[in-house]
C-alpha positions as CSV (number, residue, x, y, z in Angstrom):
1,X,-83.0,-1.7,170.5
2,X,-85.1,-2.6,173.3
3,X,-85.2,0.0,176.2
4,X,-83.7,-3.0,178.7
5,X,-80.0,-3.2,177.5
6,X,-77.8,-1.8,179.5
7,X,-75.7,1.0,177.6
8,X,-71.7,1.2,177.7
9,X,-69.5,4.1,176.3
10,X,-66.6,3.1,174.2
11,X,-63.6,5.5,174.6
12,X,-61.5,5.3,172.4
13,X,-62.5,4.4,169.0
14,X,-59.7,2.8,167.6
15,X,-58.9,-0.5,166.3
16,X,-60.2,-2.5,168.9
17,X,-62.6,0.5,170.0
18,X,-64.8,-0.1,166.4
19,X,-64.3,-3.9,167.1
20,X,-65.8,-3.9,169.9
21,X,-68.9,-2.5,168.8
22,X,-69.2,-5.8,166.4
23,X,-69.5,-7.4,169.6
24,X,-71.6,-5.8,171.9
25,X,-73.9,-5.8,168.9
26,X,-73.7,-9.8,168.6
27,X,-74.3,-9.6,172.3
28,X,-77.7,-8.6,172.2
29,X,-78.5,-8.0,176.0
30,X,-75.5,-4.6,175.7
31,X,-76.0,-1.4,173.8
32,X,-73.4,1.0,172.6
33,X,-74.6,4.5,173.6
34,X,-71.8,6.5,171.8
35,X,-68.3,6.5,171.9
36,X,-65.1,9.3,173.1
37,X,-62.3,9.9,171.5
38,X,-59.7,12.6,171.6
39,X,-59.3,12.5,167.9
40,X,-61.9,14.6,165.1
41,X,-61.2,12.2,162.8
42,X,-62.3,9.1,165.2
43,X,-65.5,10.7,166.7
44,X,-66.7,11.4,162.9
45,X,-65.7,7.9,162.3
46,X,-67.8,6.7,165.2
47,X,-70.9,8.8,164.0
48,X,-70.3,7.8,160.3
49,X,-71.2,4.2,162.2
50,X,-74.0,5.7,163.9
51,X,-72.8,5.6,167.0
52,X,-73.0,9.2,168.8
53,X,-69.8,10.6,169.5
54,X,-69.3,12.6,173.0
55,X,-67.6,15.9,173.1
56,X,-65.5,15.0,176.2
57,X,-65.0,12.0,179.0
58,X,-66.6,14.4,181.7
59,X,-69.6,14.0,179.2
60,X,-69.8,10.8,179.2
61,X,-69.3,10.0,183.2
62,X,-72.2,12.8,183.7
63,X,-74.6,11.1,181.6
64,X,-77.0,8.8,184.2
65,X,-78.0,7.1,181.2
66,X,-74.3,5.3,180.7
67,X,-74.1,2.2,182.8
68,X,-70.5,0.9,181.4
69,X,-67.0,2.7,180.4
70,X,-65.2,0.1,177.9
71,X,-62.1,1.3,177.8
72,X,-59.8,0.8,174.6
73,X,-57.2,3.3,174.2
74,X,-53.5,3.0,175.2
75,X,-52.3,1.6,178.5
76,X,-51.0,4.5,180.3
77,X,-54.5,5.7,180.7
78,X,-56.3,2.9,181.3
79,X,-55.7,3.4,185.4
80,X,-57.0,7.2,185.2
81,X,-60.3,6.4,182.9
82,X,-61.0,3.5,185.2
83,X,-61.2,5.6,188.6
84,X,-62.7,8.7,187.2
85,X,-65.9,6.3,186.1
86,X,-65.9,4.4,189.5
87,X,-66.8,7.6,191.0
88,X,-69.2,8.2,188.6
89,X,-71.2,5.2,189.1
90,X,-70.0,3.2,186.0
91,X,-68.9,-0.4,186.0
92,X,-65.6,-1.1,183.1
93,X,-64.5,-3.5,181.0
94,X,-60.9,-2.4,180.7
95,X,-58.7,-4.0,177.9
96,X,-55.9,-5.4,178.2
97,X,-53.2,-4.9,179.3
98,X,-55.9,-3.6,181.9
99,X,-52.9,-1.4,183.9
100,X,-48.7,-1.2,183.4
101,X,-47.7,-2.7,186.9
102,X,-49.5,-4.9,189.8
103,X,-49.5,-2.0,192.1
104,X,-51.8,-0.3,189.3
105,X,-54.4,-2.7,189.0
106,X,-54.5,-3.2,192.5
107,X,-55.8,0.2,193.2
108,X,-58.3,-0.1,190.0
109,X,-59.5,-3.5,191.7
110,X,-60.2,-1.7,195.3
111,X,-61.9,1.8,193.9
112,X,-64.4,-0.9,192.0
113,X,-65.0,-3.1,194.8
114,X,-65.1,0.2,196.8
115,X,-67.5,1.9,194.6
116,X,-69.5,-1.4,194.4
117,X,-69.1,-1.6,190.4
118,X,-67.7,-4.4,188.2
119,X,-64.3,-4.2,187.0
120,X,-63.6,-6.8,184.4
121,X,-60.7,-7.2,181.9
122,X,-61.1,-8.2,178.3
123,X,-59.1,-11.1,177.8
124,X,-60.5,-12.7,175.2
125,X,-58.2,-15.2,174.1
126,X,-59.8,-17.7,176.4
127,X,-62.6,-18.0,174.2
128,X,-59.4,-18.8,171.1
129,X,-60.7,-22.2,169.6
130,X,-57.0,-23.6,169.5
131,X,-56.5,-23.1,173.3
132,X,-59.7,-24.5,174.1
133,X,-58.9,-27.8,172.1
134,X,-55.5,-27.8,174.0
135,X,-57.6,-27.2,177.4
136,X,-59.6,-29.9,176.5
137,X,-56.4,-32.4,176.1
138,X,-55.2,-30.9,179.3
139,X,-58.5,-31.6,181.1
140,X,-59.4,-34.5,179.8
141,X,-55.5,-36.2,179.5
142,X,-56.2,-37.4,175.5
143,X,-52.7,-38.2,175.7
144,X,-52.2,-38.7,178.9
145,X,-50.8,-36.0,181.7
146,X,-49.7,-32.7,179.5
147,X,-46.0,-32.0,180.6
148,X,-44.7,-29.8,178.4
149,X,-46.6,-27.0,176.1
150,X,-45.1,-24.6,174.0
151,X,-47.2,-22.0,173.0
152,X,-46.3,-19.5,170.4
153,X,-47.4,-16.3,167.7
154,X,-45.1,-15.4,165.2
155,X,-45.3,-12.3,162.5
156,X,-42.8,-10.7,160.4
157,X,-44.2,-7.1,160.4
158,X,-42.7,-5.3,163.5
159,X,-44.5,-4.0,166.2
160,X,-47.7,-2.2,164.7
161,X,-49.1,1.0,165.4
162,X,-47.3,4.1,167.4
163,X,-47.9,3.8,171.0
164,X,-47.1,0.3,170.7
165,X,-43.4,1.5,170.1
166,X,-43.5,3.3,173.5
167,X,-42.0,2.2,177.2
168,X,-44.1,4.9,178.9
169,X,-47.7,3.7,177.0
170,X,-46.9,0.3,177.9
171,X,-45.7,-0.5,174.2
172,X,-43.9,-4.2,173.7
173,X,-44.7,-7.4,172.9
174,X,-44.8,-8.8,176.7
175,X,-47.7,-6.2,176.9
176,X,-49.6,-6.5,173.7
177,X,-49.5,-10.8,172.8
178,X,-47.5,-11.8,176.0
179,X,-50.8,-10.9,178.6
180,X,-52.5,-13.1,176.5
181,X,-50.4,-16.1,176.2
182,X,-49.6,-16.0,179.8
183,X,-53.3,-15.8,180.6
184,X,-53.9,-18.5,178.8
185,X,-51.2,-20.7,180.1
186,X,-52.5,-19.7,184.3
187,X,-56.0,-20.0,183.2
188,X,-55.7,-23.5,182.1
189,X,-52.7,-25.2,184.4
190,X,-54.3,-25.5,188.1
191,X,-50.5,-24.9,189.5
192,X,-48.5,-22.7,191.3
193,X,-45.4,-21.0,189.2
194,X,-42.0,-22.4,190.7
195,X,-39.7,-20.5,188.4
196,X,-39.7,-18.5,185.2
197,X,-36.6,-17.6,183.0
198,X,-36.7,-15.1,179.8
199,X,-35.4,-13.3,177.4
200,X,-36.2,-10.5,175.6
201,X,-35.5,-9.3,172.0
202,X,-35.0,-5.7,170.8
203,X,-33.3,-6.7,167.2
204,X,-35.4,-3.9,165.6
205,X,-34.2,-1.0,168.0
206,X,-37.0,0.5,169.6
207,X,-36.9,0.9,173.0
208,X,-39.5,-1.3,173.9
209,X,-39.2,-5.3,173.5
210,X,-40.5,-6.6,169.6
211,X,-40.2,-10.2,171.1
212,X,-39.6,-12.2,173.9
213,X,-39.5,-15.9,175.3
214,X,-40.2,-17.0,178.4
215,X,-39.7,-20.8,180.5
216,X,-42.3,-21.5,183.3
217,X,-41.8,-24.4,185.8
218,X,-44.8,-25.3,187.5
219,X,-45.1,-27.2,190.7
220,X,-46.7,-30.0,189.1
221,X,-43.8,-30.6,186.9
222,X,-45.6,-29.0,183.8
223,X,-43.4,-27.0,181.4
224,X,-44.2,-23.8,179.5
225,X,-42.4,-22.5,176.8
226,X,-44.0,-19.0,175.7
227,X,-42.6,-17.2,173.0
228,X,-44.0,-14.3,170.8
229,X,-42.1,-12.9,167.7
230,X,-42.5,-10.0,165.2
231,X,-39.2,-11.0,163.1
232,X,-40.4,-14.4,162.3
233,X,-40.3,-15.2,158.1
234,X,-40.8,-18.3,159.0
235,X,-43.4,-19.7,161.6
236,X,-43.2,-22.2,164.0
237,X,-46.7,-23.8,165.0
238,X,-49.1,-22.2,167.3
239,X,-49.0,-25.0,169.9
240,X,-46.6,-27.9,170.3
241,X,-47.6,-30.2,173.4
242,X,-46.2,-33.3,174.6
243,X,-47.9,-36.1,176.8
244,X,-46.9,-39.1,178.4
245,X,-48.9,-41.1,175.6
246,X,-48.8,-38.6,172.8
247,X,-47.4,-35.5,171.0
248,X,-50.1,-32.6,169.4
249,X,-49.5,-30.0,167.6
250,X,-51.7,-27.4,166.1
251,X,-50.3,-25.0,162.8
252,X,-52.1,-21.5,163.6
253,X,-55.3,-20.2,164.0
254,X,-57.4,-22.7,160.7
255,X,-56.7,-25.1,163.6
256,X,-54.3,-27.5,161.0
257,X,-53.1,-29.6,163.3
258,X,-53.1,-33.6,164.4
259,X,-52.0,-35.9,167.3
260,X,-49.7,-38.7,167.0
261,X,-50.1,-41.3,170.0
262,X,-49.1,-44.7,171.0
263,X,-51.1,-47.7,169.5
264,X,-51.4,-49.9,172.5
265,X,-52.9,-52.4,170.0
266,X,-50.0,-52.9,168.4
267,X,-46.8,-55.1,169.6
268,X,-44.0,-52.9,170.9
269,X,-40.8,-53.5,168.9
270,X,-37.5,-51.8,168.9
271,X,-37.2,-48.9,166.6
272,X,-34.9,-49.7,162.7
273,X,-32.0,-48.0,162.9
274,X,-31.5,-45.2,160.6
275,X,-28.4,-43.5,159.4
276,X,-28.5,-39.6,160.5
277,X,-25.8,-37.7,158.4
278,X,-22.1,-39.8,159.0
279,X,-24.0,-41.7,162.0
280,X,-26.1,-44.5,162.9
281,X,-29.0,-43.4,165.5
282,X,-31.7,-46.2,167.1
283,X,-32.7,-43.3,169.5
284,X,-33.9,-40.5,167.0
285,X,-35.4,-43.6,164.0
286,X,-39.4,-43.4,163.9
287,X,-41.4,-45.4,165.9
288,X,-41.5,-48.5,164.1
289,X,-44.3,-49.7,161.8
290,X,-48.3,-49.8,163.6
291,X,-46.7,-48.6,167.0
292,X,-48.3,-45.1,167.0
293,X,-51.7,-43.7,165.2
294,X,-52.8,-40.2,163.8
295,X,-55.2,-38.5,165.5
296,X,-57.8,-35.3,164.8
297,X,-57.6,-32.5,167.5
298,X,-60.3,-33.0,169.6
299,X,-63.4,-30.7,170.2
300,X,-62.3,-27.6,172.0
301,X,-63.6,-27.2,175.5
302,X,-66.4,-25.3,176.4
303,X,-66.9,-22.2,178.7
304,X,-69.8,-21.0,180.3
305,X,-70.6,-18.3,177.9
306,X,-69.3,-15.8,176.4
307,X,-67.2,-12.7,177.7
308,X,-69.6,-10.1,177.2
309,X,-72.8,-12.6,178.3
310,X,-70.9,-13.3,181.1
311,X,-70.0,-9.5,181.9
312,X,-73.7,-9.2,181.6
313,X,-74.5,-12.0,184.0
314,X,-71.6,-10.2,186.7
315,X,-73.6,-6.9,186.9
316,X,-77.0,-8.8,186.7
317,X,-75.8,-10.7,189.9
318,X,-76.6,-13.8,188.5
319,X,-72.8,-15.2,187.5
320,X,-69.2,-15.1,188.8
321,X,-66.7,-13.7,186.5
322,X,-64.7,-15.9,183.9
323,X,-62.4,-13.3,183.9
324,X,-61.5,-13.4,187.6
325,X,-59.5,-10.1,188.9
326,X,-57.2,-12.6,191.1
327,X,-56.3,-14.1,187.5
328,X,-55.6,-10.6,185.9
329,X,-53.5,-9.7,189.1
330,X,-51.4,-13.2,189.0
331,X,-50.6,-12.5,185.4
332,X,-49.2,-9.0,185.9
333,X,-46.8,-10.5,188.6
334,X,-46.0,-13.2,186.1
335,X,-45.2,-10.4,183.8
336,X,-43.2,-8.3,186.0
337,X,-41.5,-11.4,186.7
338,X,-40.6,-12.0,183.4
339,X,-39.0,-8.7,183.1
340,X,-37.1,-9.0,186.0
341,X,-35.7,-12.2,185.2
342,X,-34.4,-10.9,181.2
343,X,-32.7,-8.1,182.9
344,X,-31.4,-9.8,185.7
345,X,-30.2,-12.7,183.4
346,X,-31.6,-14.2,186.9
347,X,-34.8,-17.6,186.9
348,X,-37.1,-16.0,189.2
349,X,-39.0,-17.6,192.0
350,X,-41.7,-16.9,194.8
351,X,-43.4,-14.0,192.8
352,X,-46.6,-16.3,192.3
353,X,-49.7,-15.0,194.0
354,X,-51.0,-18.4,193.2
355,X,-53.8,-20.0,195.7
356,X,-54.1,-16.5,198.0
């Protein structure tokens, strides 16, 4: 490794922890110095892999040579690890959920800005090929205006893990997919929130949610439909989005999908009526013959780099951040929101820090 790369600390070396080695590596311009973790048998895991493993967090914030704290361990700590290395000097990447309430990250936001570090949350499902095709059909109106999206992830295996079956670590499905969905959804829509109505499922009996689905209303009449699942034997597709000249939809994440959209080429004739079970139905019939064509998704759109170039670019001075701290705080309103409207029964409105 070349002596210019700047060096980041992973603590915790779980799941995500290990991963993220894998792409720091891929990175080129970042270095993984070593690694913390509370448990023996993930620090001999992490020097197994070569990386060094710390003996405790104190370690690792004394050490000049550490430049950045990635932080993947659960979410209740994610506030405490965060300050401790802003006054040590360190900038963070923080994953996400980056904290378990607004109030939270708003404090983590001010001690970086206050300490003069970067503070910048891994939300990498921007970078998802399937969203980034349906951003580019939102962008680029490849069936005219988007106004309705439903955007979706469905599994049949529970909620994984053990912390992720916990209130007090931020456990739940609005916390673990749910950020990411509604990240999406904000990142792409250049609209205030008018509303949101939810629900959320607990058919497996843990205390935190193994589900939920949520309604957004923007101001500029776009409808969201988010949903995430865990007791799902059957699927429903990743992405289903109507336009005022077409319908897309895209299967999961081998990006099986297609768009059916009006033939303006061909004559516009009334639709065969078909029987539907003891019924006749014009309205519900298929469009008729040559009045619509089949499509392939389009290129997904491009961003600027990637996350960990661009978090590179951020402490260089040389690049804003994709992943803009504004965004991060909108979507924990937007998720607060979410939970106040399922247990309120209640559609929520004015919680969006939209535009300020």
């Amino acid at each position: 490794m070349s002596s210019d790369k700047h060096s980041v600390v992973i603590v915790g070396y779980g799941g995500m922890g290990s991963y993220h080695t894998q792409l720091i590596e891929e990175n080129g311009r970042l270095k993984v110095a070593g690694t913390f973790d509370l448990l023996q048998d993930r620090r001999s895991a992490s020097e197994a892999a070569g990386y060094p493993a710390y003996a405790s967090y104190e370690e690792v914030l004394a050490d000049p040579g550490v430049e950045v704290v990635l932080i993947a361990t659960p979410n209740d700590v994610h506030k405490d690890i965060a300050l401790s290395a802003f006054r040590a000097g360190k900038h963070v990447i923080c994953e996400k959920p980056v904290a378990l309430s607004s109030d939270e990250f708003i404090e983590m936001a001010k001690a970086a800005e206050e300490a003069g570090r970067v503070l910048m949350v891994h939300q990498n499902r921007r970078w998802d090929e399937d969203f980034r095709i349906i951003k580019e059909m939102y962008d680029k109106g490849t069936i005219g205006p988007l106004f309705q999206l439903e955007s979706r992830v469905h599994g049949a295996n529970g909620i994984p893990g053990d912390w992720r079956h916990v209130k007090e670590q931020g456990g739940g499905m609005l916390l673990d997919w749910g950020v990411h969905l509604l990240d999406q959804l904000l990142f792409m829509i250049d609209s205030k929130v008018a509303s949101v109505s939810s629900n959320l499922s607990f058919i497996l009996g843990n205390e935190v949610d193994d589900g939920f689905d949520a309604v957004l209303q923007f101001e500029n009449g776009v409808q969201a439909v988010v949903e995430v699942g865990t007791t799902n034997f059957i699927t429903l597709p990743r992405w289903y989005v109507k336009g005022t000249e077409g319908t897309a939809i895209i299967e999961d994440w081998s990006l099986t999908g297609r768009i059916v959209a009006r033939n303006h080429e061909s004559e516009r004739l009334e639709p065969t009526p078909i029987r539907a079970g003891v019924g006749l139905t014009k309205t519900m019939a298929p469009p008729s013959e040559g009045s619509t064509i089949t499509e392939a998704l389009p290129p997904a759109a491009e961003l600027s780099s990637s996350f960990y170039d661009n978090f590179t670019d951020v402490i260089e001075g040389t690049a804003e951040p994709i992943v803009k701290n504004t965004e991060v705080l909108r979507v924990l309103k937007l998720i607060e929101a979410i939970f106040a409207a399922a247990e309120t029964h209640q559609t929520i409105k004015d919680f969006d820090i939209y535009g300020k």
